[in-house]
C-alpha atoms as one frame of an Amber mdcrd trajectory, in Angstrom:
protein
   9.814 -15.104 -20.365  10.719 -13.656 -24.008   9.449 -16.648 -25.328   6.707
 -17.125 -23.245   5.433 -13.884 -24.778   6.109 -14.398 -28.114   3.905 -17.635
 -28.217   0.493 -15.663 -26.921   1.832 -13.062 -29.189   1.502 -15.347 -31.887
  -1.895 -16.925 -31.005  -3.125 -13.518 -29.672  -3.773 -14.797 -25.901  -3.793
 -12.157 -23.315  -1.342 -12.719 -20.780  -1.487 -11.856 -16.786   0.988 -11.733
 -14.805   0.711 -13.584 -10.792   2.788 -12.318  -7.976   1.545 -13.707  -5.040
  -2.081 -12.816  -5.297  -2.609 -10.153  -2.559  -3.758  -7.591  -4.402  -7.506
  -6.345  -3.847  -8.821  -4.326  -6.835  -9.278  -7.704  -9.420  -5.655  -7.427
 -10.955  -4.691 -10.858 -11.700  -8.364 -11.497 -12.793  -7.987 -13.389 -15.957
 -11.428 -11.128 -17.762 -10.585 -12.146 -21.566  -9.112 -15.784 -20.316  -5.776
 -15.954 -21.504  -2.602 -17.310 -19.579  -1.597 -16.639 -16.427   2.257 -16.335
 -16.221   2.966 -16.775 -12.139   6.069 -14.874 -11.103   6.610 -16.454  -8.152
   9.311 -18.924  -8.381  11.444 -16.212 -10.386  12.406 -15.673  -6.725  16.613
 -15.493  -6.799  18.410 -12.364  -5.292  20.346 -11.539  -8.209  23.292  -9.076
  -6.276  23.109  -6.790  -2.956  25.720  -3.762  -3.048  25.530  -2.952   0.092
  27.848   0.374  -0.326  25.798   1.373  -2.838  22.359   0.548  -0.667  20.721
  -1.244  -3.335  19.940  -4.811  -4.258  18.954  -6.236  -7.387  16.353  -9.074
  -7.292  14.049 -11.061  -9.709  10.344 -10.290  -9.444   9.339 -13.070  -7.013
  11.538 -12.447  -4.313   9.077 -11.447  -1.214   9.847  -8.506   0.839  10.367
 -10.783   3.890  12.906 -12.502   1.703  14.912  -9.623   0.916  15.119  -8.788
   4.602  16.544 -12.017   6.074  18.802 -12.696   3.502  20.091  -8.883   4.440
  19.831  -9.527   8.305  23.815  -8.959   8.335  24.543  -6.873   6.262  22.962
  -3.980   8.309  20.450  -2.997   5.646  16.700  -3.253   5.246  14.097  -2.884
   2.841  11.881  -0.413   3.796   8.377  -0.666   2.161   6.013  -2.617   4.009
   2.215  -3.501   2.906   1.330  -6.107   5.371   0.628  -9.223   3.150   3.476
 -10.960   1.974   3.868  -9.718  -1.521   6.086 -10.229  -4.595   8.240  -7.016
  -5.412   7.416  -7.358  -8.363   3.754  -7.133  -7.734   4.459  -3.919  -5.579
   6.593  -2.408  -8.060   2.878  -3.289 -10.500   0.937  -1.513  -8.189   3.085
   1.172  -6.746   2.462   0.012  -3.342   3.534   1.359   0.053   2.186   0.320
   3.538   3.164   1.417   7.150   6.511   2.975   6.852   5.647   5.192   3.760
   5.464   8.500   6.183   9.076   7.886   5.946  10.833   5.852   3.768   8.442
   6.974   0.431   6.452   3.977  -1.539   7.397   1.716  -4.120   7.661   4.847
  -6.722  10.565   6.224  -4.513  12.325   2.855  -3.911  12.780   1.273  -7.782
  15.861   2.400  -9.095  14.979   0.140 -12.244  13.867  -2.745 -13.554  13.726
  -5.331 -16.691  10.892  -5.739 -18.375   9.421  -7.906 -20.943   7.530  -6.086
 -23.351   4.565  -6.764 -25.626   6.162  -7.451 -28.425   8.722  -9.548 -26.821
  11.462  -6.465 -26.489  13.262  -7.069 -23.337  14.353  -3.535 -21.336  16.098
  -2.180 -18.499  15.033   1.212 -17.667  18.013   2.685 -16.035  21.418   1.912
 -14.069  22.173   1.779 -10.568  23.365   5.324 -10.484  20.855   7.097  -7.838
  19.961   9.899 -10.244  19.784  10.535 -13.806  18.347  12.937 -16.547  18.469
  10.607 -19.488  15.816   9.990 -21.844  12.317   9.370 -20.415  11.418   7.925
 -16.926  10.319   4.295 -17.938  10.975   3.192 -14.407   8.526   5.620 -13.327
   6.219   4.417 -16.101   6.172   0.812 -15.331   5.999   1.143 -11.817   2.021
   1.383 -10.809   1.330  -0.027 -14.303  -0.225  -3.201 -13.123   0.943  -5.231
 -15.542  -0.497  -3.491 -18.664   2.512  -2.225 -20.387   5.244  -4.548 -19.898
   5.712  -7.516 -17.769   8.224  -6.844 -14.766  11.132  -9.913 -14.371  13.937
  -7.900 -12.172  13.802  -4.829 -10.128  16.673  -2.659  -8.354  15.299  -1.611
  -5.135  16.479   1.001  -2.568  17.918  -0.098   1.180  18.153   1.771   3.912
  20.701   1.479   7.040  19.192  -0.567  10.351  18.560   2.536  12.877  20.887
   2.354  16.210  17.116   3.067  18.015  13.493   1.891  17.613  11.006   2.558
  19.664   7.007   1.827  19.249   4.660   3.156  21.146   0.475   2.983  21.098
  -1.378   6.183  22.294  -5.238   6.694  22.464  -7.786   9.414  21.926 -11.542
  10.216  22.982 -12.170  10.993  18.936 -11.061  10.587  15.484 -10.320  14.160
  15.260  -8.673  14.423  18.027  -5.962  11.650  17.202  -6.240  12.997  13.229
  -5.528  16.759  14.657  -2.137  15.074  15.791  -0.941  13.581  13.439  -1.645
  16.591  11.297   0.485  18.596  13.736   2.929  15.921  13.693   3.657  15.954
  10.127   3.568  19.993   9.820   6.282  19.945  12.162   8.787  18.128  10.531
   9.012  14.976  12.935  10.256  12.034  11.101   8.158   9.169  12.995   8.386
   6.457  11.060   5.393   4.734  11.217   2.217   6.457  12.154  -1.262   4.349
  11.957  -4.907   5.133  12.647  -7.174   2.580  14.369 -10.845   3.120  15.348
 -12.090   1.812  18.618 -13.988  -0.832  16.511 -10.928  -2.237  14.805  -9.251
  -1.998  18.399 -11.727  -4.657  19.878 -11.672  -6.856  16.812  -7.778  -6.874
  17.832  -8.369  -7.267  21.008 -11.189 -10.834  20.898  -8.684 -12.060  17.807
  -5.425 -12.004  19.332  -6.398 -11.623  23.012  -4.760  -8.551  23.710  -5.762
  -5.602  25.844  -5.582  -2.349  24.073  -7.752   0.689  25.227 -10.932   0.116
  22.629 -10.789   3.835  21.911  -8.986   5.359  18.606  -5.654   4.810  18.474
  -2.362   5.379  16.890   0.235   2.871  16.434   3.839   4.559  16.164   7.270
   4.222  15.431  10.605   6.013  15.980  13.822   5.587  14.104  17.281   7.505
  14.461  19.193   7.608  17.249  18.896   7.045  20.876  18.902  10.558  21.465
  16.936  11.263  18.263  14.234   8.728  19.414  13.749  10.202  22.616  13.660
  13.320  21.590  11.011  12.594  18.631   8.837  10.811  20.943   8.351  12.513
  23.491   7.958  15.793  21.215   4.526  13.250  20.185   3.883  12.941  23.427
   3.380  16.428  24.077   1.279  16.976  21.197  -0.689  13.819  21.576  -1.776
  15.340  24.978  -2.585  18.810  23.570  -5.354  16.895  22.269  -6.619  14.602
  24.750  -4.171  11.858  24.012  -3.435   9.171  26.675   0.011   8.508  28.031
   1.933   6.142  25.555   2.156   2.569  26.230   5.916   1.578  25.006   7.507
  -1.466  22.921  10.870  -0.650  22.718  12.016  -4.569  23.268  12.185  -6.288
  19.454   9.563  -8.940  20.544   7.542  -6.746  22.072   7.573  -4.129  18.341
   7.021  -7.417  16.720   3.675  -8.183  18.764   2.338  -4.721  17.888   3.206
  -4.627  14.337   1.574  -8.184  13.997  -1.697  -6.863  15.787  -1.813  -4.138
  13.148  -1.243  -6.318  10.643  -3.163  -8.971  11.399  -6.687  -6.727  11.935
  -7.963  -7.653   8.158  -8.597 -11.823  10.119  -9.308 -10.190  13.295 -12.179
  -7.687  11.030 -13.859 -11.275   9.707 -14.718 -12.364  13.199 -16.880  -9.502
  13.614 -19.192 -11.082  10.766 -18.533 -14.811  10.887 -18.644 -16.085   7.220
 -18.569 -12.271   6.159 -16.227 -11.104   3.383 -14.628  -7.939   3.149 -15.283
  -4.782   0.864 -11.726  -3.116   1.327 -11.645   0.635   0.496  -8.477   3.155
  -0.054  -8.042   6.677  -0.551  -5.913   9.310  -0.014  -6.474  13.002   0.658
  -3.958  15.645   1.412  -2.769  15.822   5.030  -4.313  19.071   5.943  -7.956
  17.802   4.917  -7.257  13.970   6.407  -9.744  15.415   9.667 -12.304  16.734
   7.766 -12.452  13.508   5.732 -12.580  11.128   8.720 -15.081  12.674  10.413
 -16.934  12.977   7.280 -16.305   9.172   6.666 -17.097   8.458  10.362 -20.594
   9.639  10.157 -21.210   7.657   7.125 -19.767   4.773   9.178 -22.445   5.610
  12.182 -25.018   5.480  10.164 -24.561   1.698   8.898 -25.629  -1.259   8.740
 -22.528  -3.406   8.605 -19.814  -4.012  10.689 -16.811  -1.502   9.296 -13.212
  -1.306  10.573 -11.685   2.159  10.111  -7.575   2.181   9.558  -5.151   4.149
   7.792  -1.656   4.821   7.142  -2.270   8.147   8.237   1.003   9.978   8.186
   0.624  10.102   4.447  -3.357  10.980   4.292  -4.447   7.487   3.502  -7.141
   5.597   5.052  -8.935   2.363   4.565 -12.465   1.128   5.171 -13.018  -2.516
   5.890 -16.744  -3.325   4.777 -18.301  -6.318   6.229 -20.810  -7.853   4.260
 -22.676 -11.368   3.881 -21.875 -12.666   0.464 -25.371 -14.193   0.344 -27.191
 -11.024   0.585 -26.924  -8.865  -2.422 -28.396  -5.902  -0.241 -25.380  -5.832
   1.785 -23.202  -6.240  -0.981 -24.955  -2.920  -2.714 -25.209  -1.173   0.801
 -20.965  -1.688   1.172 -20.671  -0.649  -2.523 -22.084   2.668  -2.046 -20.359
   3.439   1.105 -17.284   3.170  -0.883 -18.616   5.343  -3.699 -19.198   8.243
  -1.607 -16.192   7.776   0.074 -14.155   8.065  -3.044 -16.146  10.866  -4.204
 -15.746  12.261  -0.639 -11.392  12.145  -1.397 -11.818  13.356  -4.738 -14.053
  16.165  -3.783 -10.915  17.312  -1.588  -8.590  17.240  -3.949  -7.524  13.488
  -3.146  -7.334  10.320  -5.267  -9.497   7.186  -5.369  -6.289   4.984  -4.585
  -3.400   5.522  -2.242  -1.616   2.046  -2.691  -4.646  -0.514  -3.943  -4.261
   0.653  -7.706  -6.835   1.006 -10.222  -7.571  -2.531 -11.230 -11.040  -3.505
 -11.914 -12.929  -1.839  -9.229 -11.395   1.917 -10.025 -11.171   1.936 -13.708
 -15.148   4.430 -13.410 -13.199   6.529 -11.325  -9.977   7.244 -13.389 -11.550
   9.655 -15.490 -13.075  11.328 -12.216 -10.015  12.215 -10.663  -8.109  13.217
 -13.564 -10.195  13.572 -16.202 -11.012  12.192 -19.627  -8.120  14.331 -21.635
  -5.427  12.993 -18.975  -6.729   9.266 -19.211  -6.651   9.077 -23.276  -3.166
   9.891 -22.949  -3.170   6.702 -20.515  -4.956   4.826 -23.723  -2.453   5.950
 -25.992   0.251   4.783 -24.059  -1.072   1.790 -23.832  -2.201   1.506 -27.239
   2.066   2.123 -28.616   3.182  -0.412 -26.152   0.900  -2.952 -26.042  -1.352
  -2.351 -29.699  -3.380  -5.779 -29.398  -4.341  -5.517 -25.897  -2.811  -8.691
 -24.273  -0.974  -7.337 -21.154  -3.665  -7.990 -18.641  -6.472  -6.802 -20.466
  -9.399  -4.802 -19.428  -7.030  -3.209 -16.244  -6.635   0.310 -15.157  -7.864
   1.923 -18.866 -10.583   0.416 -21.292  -9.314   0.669 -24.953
């Protein structure tokens, strides 16, 4: 990789670096043409200390990877987007996914990594050691840098102990704010579900025609429970109880592995099952993230906006953690709908931001929220993003034209 870098160094060719492609904001866009340096067959699992609960791994190792190659050692790696992403490219984009409620996102779950930098400097930002206060937090800085500042090759990543009990369960509501109101009670209690997501009665049919189940088309939450027996029992059914303070149904259990499995691959499966709703349709995919206390106000806020449409739009969100996600449908071949999707997402973002929320949870800045950058956290805090960027990286070849314009 060192020398990779060092010839577009050289010749002053901007280099991007490919995970597996599954990000949604125009990361791995090549804008300034340059090389695209695919990460994907750096895929070894360099060492799992499993008394320690980490593993190191090179940056193409998949997350589904990881898992089965620690299926018996009794550890798991926790952080879960859906697609089938590099680690590497989550570490890029700081990403998180369905069990972030609990287990944190990528920020919380890279103890390190080695990176390649501009100038062809290769660095490791830390040990294994779980905490330290030496020198600055470079493993903080790389991670969510998108490939700007240095090009991630190996990452130490947090595991976490298989639970004795896990128990999933779906529950439904007669409004968004009724099933928001819970989880905001949920969280303000202290119960550590473990997975906690939002689905609007929309997104619940799409599920539904696509994979031929039979979920109540109403909104719904899709949970989990780790710990315990005892400790699952007694989380869920102190859910239960609030779910029905507000109008919740009974919960329909999948406690059986195959049966969790079905569930989670409904969930994560809804993103196909949206595209049916609009055949030949493409997706504008939205993310924000408010703070938990104001995640009603904005989904009701959001929902009206939704009402009022034209398009087809699937409402979801990893809601334990105050973020949501809007999935547009729009007809490529109409710029009208295109425009009408566009703006939906601009007020949404300025919607979060207006309640003290950001314009990305877990997508990252990309492309389509560098405008916004400067919105949320104004233009003092972003040109210390520029000259960070500018000491690192002074000609501008890391994946150009991402997250800050110099």
């Amino acid at each position: 990789m060192r020398d990779i870098v060092g010839i577009c160094r050289r010749h002053r060719v901007p280099m991007i670096p490919f995970g597996a492609g599954t990000s949604v904001e125009g990361h791995v866009l090549p804008v300034r043409g340059g090389v695209t340096i695919d990460l994907s067959q750096m895929n070894r699992i360099v060492a799992v200390h499993a008394e320690d609960l980490d593993a190191t791994v090179e940056a193409g190792v998949t997350r589904t990877q990881l898992n089965e190659d620690l299926r018996d050692t009794g550890l798991f790696f926790a952080i879960d987007p859906g697609a089938e992403a590099t680690l590497g490219g989550m570490a890029a984009t700081r990403a998180s996914g369905t069990n972030a409620v609990r287990y944190g996102t990528m920020r919380d779950n890279v103890l390190a990594v080695t990176a390649v930098m501009a100038d062809g400097r290769v660095v490791r930002t830390a040990r294994r050691a779980r905490k330290s206060s030496a020198g600055y937090d470079l493993t903080r800085l790389f991670v969510g840098s998108e490939g700007t500042l240095a090009i991630i090759t190996e990452l130490t990543v947090r595991l976490h102990p298989v639970q004795e009990a896990v128990s999933a369960a779906t529950c439904s509501f007669p409004t968004t704010r009724a099933a928001v109101d819970s989880v905001i009670q949920i969280i303000q209690t202290g119960i550590p579900v473990a997975r906690c997501e939002f689905l609007d009665a929309l997104a619940v049919a799409a599920i539904n025609r696509h994979l031929r189940t039979a979920y109540p088309e109403r909104m719904t939450l899709f949970l989990e429970f780790h710990g315990s027996a005892a400790g699952v029992a007694e989380q869920a059914g102190r859910v239960q109880e609030i779910a029905r303070e507000h109008g919740g149904s009974d919960f329909q259990w999948a406690i059986k592995p195959e049966e969790r499995s079905r569930l989670w691959h409904a969930r994560h499966n809804l993103y196909f099952a949206g595209l049916q709703l609009k055949p030949g349709g493409r997706y504008v995919s939205t993310d924000v993230c408010v703070p938990i206390s104001r995640l009603s106000d904005c989904l009701v806020e959001t929902e009206r906006d939704v009402r009022a449409a034209r398009l087809p739009i699937v409402v979801v969100g990893h809601v334990g953690d105050g973020n949501f996600h809007l999935g547009i449908l729009f007809d490529p071949d109409k710029p009208a709908e295109l425009a009408e999707a566009s703006a939906i997402n601009e007020r949404l973002v300025a919607r979060a931001l207006a309640m003290d929320g950001t314009c990305t949870g877990e997508h990252g800045i990309g492309l389509g929220k560098m405008r916004h950058l400067v919105d949320e956290h104004g233009e003092a805090t972003v040109s210390v993003m520029r000259d960070i960027k500018r000491a690192l990286d002074p000609d501008d070849l890391l994946n150009p034209g991402k997250v800050v314009e110099l």
